[in-house]
C-alpha positions as CSV (number, residue, x, y, z in Angstrom):
1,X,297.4,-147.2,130.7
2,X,296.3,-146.1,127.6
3,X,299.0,-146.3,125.2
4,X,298.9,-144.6,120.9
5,X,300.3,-147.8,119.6
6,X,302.4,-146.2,116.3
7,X,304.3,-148.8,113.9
8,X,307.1,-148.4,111.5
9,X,305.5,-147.4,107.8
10,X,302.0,-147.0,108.9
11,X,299.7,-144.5,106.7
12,X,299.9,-144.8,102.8
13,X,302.0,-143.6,100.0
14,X,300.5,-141.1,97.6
15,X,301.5,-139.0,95.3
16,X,303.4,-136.2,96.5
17,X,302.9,-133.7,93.6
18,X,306.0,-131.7,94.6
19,X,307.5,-132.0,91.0
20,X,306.7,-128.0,90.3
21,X,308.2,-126.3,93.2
22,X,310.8,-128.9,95.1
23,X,313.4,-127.3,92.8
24,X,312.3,-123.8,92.7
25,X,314.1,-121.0,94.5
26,X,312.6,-119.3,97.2
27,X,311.4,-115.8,95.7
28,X,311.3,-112.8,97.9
29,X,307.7,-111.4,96.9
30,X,307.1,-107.6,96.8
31,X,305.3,-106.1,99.5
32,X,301.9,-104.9,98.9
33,X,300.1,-101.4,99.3
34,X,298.2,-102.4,102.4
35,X,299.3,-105.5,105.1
36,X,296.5,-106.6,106.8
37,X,297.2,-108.3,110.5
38,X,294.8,-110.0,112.4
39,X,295.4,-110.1,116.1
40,X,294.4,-113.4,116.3
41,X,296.8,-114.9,113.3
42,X,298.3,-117.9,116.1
43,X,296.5,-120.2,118.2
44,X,295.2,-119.2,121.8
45,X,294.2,-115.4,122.9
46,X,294.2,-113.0,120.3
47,X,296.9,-110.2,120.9
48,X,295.7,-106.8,121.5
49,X,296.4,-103.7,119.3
50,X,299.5,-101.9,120.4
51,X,299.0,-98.9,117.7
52,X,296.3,-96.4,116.9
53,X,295.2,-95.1,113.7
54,X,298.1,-92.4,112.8
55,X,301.1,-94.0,114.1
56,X,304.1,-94.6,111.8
57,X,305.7,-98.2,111.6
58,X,308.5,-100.0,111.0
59,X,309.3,-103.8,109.9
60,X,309.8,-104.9,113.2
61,X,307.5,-102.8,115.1
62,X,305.3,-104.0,117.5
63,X,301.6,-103.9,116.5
64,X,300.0,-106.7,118.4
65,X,300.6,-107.5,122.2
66,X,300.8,-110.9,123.5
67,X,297.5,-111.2,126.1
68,X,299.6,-113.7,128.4
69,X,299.2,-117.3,128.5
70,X,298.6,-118.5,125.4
71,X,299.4,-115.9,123.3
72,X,302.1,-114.3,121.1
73,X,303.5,-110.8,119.7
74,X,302.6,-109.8,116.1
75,X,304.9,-107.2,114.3
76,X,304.5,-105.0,111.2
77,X,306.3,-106.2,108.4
78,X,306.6,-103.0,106.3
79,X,307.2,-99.7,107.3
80,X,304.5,-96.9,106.9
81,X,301.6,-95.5,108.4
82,X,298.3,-97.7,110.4
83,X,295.3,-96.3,108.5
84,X,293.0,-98.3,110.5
85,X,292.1,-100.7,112.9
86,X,288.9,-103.0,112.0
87,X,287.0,-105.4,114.7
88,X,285.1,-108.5,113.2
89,X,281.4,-108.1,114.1
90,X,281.2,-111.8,114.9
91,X,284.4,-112.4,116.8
92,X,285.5,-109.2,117.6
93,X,289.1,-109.7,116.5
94,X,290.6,-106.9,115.3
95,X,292.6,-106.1,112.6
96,X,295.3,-103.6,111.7
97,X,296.1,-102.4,108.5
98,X,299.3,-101.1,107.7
99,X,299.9,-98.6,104.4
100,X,303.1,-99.9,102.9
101,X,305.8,-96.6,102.2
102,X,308.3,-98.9,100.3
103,X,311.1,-97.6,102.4
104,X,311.6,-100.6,104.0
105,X,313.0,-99.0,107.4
106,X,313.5,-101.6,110.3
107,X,313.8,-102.1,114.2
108,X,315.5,-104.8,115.5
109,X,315.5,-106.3,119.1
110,X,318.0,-105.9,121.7
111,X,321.3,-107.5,121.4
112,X,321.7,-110.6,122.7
113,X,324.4,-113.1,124.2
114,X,325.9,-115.4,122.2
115,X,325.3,-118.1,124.4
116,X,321.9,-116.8,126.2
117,X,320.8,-118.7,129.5
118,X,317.7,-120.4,128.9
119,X,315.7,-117.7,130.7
120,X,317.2,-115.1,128.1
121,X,316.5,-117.5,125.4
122,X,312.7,-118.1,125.9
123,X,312.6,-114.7,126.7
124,X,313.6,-113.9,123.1
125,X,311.2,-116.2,121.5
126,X,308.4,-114.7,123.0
127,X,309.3,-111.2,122.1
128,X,310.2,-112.2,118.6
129,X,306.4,-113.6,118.6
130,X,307.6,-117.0,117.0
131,X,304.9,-119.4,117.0
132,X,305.3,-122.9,115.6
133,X,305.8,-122.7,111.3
134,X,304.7,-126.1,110.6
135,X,300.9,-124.7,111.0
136,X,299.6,-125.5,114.4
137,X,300.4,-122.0,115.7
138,X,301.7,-122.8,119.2
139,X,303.8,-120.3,121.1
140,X,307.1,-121.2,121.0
141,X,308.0,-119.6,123.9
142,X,305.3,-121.4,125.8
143,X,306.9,-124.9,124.4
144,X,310.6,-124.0,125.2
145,X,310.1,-123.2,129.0
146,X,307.6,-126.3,129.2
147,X,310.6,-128.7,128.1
148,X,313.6,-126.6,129.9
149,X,313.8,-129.2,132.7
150,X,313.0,-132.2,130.6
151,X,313.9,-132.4,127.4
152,X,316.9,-135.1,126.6
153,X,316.2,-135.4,122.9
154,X,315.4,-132.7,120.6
155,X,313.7,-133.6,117.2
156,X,313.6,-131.4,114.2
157,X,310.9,-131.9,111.5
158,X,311.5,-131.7,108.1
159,X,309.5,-134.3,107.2
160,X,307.2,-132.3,104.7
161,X,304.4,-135.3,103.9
162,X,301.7,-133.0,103.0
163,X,301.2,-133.7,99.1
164,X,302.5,-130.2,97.1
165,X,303.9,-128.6,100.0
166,X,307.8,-127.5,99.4
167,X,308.4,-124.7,101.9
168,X,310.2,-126.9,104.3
169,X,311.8,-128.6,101.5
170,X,313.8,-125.2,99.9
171,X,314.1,-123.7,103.8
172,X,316.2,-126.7,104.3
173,X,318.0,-126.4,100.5
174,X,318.8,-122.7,101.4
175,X,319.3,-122.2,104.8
176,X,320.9,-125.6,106.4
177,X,324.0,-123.1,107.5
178,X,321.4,-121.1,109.8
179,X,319.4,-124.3,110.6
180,X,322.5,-126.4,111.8
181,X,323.7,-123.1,114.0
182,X,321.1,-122.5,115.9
183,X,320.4,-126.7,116.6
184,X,323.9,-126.3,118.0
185,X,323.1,-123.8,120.4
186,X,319.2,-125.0,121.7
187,X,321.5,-129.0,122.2
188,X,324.0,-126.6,124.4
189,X,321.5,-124.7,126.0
190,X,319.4,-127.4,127.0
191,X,321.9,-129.9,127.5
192,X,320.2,-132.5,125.2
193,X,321.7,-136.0,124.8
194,X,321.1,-135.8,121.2
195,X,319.5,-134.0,117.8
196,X,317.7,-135.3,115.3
197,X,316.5,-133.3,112.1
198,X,313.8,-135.7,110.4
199,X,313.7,-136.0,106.6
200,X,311.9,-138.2,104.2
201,X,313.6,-140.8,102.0
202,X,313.0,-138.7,98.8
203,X,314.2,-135.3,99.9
204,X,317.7,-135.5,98.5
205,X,318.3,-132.2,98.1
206,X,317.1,-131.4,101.9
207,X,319.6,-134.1,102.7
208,X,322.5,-133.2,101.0
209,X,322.0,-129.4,102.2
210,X,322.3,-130.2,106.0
211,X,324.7,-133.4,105.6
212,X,327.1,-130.2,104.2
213,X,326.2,-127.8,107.1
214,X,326.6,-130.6,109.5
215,X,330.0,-130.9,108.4
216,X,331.3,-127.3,108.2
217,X,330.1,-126.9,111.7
218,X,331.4,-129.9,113.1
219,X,328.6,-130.5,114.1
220,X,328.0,-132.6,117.0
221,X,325.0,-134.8,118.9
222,X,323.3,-133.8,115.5
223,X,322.4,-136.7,113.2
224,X,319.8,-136.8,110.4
225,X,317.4,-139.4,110.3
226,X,315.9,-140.5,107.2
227,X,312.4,-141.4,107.6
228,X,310.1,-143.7,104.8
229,X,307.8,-141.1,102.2
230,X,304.8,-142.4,104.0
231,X,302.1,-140.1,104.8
232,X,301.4,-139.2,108.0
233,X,305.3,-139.3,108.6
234,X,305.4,-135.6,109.6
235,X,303.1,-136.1,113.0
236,X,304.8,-135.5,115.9
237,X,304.1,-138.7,118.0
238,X,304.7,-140.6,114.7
239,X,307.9,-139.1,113.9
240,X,309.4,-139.9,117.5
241,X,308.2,-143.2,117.6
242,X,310.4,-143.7,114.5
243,X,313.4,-141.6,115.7
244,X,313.5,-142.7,119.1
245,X,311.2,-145.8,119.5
246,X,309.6,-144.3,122.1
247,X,305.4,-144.5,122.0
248,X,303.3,-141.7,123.4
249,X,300.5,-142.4,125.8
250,X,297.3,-141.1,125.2
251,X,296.9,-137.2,126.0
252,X,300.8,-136.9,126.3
253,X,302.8,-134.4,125.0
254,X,305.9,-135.2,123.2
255,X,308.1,-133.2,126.5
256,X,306.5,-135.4,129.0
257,X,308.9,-137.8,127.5
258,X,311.7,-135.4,127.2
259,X,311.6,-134.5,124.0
260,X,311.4,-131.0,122.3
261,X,310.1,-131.0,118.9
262,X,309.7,-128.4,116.6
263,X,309.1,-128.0,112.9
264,X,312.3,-126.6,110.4
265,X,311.1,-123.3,109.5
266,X,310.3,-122.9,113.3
267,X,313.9,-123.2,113.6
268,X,315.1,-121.0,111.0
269,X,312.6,-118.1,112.4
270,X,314.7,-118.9,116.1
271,X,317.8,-118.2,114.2
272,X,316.8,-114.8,112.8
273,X,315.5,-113.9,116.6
274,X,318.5,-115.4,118.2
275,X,321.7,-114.7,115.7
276,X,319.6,-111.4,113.6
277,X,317.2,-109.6,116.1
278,X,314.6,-110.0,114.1
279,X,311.3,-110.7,115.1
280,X,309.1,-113.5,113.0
281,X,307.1,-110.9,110.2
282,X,307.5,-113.1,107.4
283,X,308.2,-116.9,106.3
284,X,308.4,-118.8,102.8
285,X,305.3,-120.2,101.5
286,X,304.3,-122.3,98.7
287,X,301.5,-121.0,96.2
288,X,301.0,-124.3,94.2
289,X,298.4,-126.5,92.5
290,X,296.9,-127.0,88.4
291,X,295.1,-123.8,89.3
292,X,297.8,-120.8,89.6
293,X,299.6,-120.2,86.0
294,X,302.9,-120.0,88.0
295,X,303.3,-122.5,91.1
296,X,306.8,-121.0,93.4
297,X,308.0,-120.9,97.0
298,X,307.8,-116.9,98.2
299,X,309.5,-115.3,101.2
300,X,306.2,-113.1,101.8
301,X,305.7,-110.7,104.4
302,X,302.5,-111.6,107.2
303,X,299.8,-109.5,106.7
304,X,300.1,-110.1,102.6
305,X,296.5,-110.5,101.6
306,X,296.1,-114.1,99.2
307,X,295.1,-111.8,96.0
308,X,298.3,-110.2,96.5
309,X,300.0,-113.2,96.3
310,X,297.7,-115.0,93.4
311,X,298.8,-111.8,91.1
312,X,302.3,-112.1,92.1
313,X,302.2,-115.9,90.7
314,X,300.3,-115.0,87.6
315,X,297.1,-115.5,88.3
316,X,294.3,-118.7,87.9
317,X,294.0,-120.6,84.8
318,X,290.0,-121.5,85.8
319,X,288.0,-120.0,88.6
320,X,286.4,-123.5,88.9
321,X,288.8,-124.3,91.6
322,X,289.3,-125.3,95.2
323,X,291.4,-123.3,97.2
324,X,293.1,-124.7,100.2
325,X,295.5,-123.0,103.1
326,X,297.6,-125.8,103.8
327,X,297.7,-129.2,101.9
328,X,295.3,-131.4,100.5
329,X,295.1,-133.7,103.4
330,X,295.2,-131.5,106.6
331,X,294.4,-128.2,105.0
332,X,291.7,-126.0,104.9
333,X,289.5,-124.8,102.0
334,X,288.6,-121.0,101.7
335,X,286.5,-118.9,99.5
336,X,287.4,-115.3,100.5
337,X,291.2,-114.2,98.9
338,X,291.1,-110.9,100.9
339,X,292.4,-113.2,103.9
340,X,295.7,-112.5,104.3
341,X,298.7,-114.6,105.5
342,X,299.3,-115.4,109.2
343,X,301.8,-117.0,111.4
344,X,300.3,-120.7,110.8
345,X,300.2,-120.5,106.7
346,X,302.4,-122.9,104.9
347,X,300.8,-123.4,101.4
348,X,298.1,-122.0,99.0
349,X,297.0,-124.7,97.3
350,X,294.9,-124.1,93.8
351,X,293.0,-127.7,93.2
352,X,290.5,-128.3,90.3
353,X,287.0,-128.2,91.4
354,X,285.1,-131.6,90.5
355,X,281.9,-133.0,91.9
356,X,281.8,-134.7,94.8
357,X,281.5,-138.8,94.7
358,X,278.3,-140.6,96.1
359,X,278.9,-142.4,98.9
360,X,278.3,-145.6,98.8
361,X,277.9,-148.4,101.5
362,X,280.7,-149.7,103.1
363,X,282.2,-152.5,101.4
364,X,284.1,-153.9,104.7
365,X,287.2,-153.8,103.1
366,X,289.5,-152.3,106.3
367,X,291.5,-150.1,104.8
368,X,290.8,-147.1,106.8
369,X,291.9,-149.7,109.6
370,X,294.7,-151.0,108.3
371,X,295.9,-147.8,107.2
372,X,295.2,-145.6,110.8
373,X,298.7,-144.4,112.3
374,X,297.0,-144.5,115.4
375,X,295.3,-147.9,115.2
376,X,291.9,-146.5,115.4
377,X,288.7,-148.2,113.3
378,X,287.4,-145.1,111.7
379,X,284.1,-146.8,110.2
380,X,283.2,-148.2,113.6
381,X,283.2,-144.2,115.0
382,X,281.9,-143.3,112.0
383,X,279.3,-145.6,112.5
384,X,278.7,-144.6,116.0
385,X,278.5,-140.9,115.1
386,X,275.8,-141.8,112.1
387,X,273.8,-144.1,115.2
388,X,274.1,-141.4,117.6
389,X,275.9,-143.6,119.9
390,X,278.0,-141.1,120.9
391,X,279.4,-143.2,123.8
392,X,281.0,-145.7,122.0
393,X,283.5,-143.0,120.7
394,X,285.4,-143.0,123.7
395,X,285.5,-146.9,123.9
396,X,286.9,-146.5,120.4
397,X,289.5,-143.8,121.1
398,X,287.8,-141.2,118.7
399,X,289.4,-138.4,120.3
400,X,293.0,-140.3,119.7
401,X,292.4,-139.1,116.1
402,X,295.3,-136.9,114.7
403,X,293.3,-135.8,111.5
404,X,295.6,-136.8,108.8
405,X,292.5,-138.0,106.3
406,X,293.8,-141.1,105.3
407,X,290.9,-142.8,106.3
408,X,288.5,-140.6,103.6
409,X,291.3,-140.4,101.2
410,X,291.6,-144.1,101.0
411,X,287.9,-145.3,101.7
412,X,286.7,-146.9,97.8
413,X,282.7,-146.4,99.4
414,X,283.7,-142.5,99.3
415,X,283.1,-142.3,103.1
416,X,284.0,-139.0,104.4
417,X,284.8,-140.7,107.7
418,X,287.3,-137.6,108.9
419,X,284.3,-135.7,108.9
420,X,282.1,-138.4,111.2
421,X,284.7,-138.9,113.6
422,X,285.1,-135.1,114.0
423,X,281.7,-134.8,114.4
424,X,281.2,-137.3,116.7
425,X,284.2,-135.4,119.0
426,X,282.7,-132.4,119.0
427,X,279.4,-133.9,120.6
428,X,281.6,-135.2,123.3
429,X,283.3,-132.1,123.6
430,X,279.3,-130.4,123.9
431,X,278.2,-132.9,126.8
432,X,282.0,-132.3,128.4
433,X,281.3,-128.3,127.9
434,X,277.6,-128.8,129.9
């Protein structure tokens, strides 16, 4: 049995460069002229254009139909007019493109129970289109009827490690009302023994928001669970290993041991479906970094193109920058700010561009062992990827990584041993793939 052995306070501390936006309100941005919507802004199939150049919209309109399986809805988030319909020449994803009127009409789903069935409830999420908000993209509806005949914990996480990010942070601030009411309703639902919502040690404000909302509601089989400000603390297998002290096997998913997990603003977009019949067309991001004169957390409608959003918050201060969708250490760096923002976008990050370090040889120092919240040894994969021993690799559990990039981040050599040990799974997933 091959066990992810996960212990209390593994990963590092680093600095968490929240200071500019943890206290900032959440602004509702202005809509732009044109949304732009990808049909394939969530993991799995892309969705397939339900309009045609012409048609009038509403916010809440359904523009993108889910393919089936793994797949979700996508709805305008404006009204107006489609003015066109684009298909990537390389992927062939297409695209529709939504001329804002400003009126701001709306459609809302059907009505529903107050206290669906389970059926009526999944059924919901997948109309809605709610994927998961804490940027993996997953179907939620997918998750929810996975877990129905399982799940006996359910975990909420808060937990926002990733350096800058404060979305998760101010949803909790501002919303812990909705959050807390609609964790009562999945725990009756679903008959769970018991809720957790996940924080970290220094989100006091997070903390004192839901301890509040806990209490109006009387609140029961809901506890919050403060968790250390280590980094990786918001993984999944992590997080329940923490909460529940119970360790994941390898190539488990966190409902084969009866728990249903979900990220904060996930919740919060179940609550609008559930209690507002409104489908998921927007969510708060954070536009951050020593880059963007005016760093905030904006309620921005999908489809907002990352220009848009860069005027909104005053523009750059340098153009020598590094721009990142997501944080510094799971995030992903972009050139093109026409890209607009999708179901899995959590933060624009604005770094300073500097040059990149030498490497150097490895000085045999451990710490990307000692510091691995999966108990890997990155520079022995690392090492195997640079031999071409691709075998070893799965004698070392390479594909056990999670991707958190401590092991770069805290390698003194400058070893960008992330990058090795994806490399190295991708040429096992090539001879797998033959």
């Amino acid at each position: 049995m091959n066990v992810l052995k996960l212990f209390n306070l593994r990963g590092v501390r680093i600095p968490n460069h929240k200071e500019k936006t943890k206290d900032l309100k959440v602004e509702s941005l202005k809509a732009a002229k044109y949304l732009y919507y990808p049909m394939d802004m969530h993991i799995g199939k892309p969705a397939e254009p339900g309009v045609t150049v012409g048609d009038p919209v509403k916010i809440g309109t359904l523009i993108g139909e889910s393919e089936g399986g793994i797949s979700t809805n996508i709805h305008a988030s404006v009204s107006g007019t489609v003015v066109s319909i684009e298909e990537d020449e390389s992927s062939g994803v297409k695209t529709v493109v939504i001329e804002n009127d400003y009126r701001d009409e709306k459609v809302t789903l059907e009505d529903l129970d107050t206290e669906p069935s389970i059926e009526d409830f999944m059924k919901r999420l997948e109309a809605a289109g709610i994927t998961g908000k804490g940027g993996a993209g997953f179907p939620a509806h997918i998750k929810y009827d996975m877990e129905q005949d399982k799940a006996r914990y359910l975990v909420i996480n808060g937990a926002e490690c990733e350096p800058y990010s404060t979305a998760d942070h101010r949803c909790m601030v501002e919303y812990a009302d909705e959050i807390v009411k609609i964790i009562q309703l999945i725990v009756k639902i679903y008959e769970v023994n018991a809720a957790y919502i996940a924080v970290e040690e220094d989100m006091a404000g997070s903390r004192e928001a839901l301890d509040r909302a806990l209490s109006e509601n009387s609140a029961e089989k809901i506890f919050l669970h403060d968790l250390p400000t280590v980094y990786p603390q918001g993984h999944g297998a992590l997080q329940i290993h923490e909460i529940l002290g119970i360790e994941i096997e390898e190539g488990e998913r966190s409902g084969d041991i009866g728990v249903l997990q979900s990220n904060v603003s996930t919740v919060k977009a179940i609550y609008d479906a559930v209690f507002k019949n409104e489908p998921f067309y927007k969510r708060i991001i954070t536009v951050t970094g020593p880059m963007i004169k005016n760093p905030k957390n904006v309620m921005v409608r999908l489809g907002t193109r990352v220009e848009d959003i860069i005027e909104a918050c005053g523009g750059f201060l340098d153009e020598v920058r590094l721009n990142i969708s997501g944080g510094p250490m799971m995030g992903k760096s972009f050139e093109d700010l026409s890209l607009a923002v999708d179901k899995d976008t959590t933060t624009l990050l604005f770094l300073k561009r500097y040059p990149k370090e030498e490497e150097r040889a490895c000085i045999r120092c451990a710490k990307c062992v000692n510091s691995c919240p999966v108990s890997l040894q990155p520079i022995l994969i690392s090492n195997a990827y640079r031999n071409r021993e691709y075998d070893l690799g799965i004698d070392l559990k390479s594909k056990s990584c999670i991707s958190c990039g401590i092991c770069t981040y805290i390698c003194p050599s400058r070893i960008d041993l992330l990058e090795d040990i994806q490399k190295l799974n991708k040429e096992l997933e090539g001879r797998n793939d033959e």
